[in-house]
C-alpha positions in Angstrom: 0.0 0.0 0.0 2.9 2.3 1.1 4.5 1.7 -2.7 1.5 3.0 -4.1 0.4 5.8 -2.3 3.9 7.2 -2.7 3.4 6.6 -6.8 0.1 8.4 -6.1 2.2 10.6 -4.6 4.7 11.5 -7.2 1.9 11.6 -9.5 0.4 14.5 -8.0 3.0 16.6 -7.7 4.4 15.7 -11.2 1.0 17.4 -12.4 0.8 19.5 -10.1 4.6 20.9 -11.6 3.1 21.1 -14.9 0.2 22.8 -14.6 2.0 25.0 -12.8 4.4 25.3 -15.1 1.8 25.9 -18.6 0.1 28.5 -16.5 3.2 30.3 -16.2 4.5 30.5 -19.1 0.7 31.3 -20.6 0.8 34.4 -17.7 4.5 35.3 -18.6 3.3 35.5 -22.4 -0.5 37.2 -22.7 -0.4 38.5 -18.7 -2.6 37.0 -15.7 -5.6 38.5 -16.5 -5.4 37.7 -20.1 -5.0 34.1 -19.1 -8.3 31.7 -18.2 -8.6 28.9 -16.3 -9.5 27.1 -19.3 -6.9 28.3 -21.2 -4.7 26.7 -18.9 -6.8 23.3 -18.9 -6.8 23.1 -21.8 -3.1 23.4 -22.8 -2.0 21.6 -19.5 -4.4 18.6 -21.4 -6.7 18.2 -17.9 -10.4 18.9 -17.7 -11.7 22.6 -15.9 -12.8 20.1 -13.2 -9.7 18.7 -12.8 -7.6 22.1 -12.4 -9.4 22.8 -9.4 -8.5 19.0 -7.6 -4.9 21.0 -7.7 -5.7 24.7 -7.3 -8.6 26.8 -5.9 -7.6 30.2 -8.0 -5.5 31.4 -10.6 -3.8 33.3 -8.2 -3.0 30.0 -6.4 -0.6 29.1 -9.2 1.1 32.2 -8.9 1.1 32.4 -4.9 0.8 29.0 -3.9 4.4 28.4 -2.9 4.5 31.5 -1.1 2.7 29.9 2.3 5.2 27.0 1.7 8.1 29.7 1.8 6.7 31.1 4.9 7.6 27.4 7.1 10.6 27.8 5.4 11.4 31.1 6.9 10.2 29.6 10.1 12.5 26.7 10.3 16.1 29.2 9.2 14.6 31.7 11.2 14.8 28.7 14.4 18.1 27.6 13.6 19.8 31.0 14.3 20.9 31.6 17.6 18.4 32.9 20.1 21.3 35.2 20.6 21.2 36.8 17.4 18.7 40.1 17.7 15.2 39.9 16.0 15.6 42.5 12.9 19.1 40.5 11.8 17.9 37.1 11.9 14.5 37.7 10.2 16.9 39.3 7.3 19.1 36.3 7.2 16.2 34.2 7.1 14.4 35.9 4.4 17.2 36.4 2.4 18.5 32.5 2.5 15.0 31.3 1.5 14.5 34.8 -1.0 17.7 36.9 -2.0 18.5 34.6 -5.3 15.8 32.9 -6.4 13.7 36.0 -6.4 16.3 38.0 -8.4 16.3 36.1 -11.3 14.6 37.2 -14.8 11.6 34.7 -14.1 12.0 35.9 -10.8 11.3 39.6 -12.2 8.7 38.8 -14.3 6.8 37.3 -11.8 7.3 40.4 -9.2 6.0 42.9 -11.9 3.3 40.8 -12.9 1.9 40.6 -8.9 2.9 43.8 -8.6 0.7 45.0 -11.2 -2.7 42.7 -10.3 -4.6 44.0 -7.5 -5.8 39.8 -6.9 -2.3 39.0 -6.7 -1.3 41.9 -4.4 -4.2 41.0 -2.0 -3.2 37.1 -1.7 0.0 37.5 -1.3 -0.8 39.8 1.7 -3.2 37.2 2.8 0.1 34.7 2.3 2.1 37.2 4.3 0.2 37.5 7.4 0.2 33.4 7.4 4.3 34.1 7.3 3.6 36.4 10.3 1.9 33.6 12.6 4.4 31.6 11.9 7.3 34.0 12.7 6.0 35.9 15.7 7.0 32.9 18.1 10.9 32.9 17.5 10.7 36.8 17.8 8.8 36.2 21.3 11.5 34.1 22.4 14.3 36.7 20.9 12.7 39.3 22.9 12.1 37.6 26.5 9.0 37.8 25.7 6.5 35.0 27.4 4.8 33.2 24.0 1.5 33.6 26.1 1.1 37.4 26.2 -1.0 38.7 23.9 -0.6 41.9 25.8 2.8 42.4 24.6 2.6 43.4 20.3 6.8 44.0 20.1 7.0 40.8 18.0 4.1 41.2 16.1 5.3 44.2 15.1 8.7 43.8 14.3 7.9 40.9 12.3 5.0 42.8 10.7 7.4 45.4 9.6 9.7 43.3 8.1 7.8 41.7 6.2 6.0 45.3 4.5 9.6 46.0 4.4 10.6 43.2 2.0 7.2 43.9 0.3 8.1 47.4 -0.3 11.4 46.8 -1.3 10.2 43.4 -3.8 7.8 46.7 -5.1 10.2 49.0 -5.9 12.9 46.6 -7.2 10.2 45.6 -10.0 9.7 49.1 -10.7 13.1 49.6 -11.5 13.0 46.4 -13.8 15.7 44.7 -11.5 18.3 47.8 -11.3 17.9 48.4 -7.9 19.8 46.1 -5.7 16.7 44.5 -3.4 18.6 43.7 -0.4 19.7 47.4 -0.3 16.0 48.4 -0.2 15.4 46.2 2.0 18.1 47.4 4.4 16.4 51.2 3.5 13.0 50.5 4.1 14.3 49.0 7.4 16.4 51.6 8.2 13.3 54.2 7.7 10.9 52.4 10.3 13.4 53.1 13.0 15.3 50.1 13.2 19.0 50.2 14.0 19.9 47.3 12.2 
């Protein structure tokens, strides 16, 4: 049984990679909102009812790895020294899951077109505040901070911030069609909410 459910397994996410993949290059090519759902059926070879077995929304395709990059965050985030102060070790976290991979030319295409689609924008802030859940307990324990206050927002902040920070910064380097340098912005936009890094 085990044999097969990991074939099952490897099925779905080998399908899963290629719708993923033809709705990508379709949104790269004619834009997200140019781009249906059946479009992307229909050239991935599936059935409209079958697209949504792997994806609830569009937006999904685009997004759907950024909750996943969120744990990832997470787990960097706890294997830096409690000793290390909050700001700093959320920026090496988020830049060993983020810096290269996000710089890329796909990488850029990708920011601009989320950038520019206000149903893109709003999920990934929905995907951010999941990031935020998941951070705010490390930054608690950074701080002293007893992981049962709810009186206490320090963490929640902090990690709140830096994560509009890296959005800002993500926004501005796609504005400047990848001339800026991101962490640099980052470090700014930082910088600008009072933080002495």
């Amino acid at each position: 049984m085990a044999k097969q459910d990991d074939l099952w397994t490897r099925s779905r996410q080998a399908a899963y990679a290629e719708i993923t993949r033809v709705a990508m290059t379709l949104f790269l090519e004619q834009g997200f909102d140019g781009t249906t759902i059946d479009q992307i059926a229909a050239t991935a070879g599936i059935s409209r009812r079958s697209f949504f077995r792997y994806f609830g929304t569009k937006e999904d395709i685009v997004l759907g790895d950024l909750a996943n990059q969120g744990a990832l965050v997470r787990d960097i985030l706890e294997s830096i020294p409690v000793s290390v102060p909050p700001w700093e070790a959320l920026r090496e976290a988020l830049w060993r899951v983020d810096g290269e991979g996000l710089q890329s030319e796909v990488g850029l295409k990708i920011a601009k077109m989320m950038y520019d689609t206000p149903s893109l924008r709003a999920r990934s802030i929905e995907k951010h505040l999941q990031w935020q859940e998941q951070l705010v307990p490390n930054i608690r324990l950074r701080l002293g901070v007893d992981a049962g206050d709810a009186t206490d927002p320090a963490a929640d902040a902090i990690v709140a911030s830096a994560i509009a920070c890296l959005d800002v910064a993500g926004q501005i380097w796609a504005k400047s069609d990848g001339a800026a340098d991101l962490a640099e912005l980052y470090d700014r936009a930082v910088g600008a909410v009072g933080n002495p890094r």
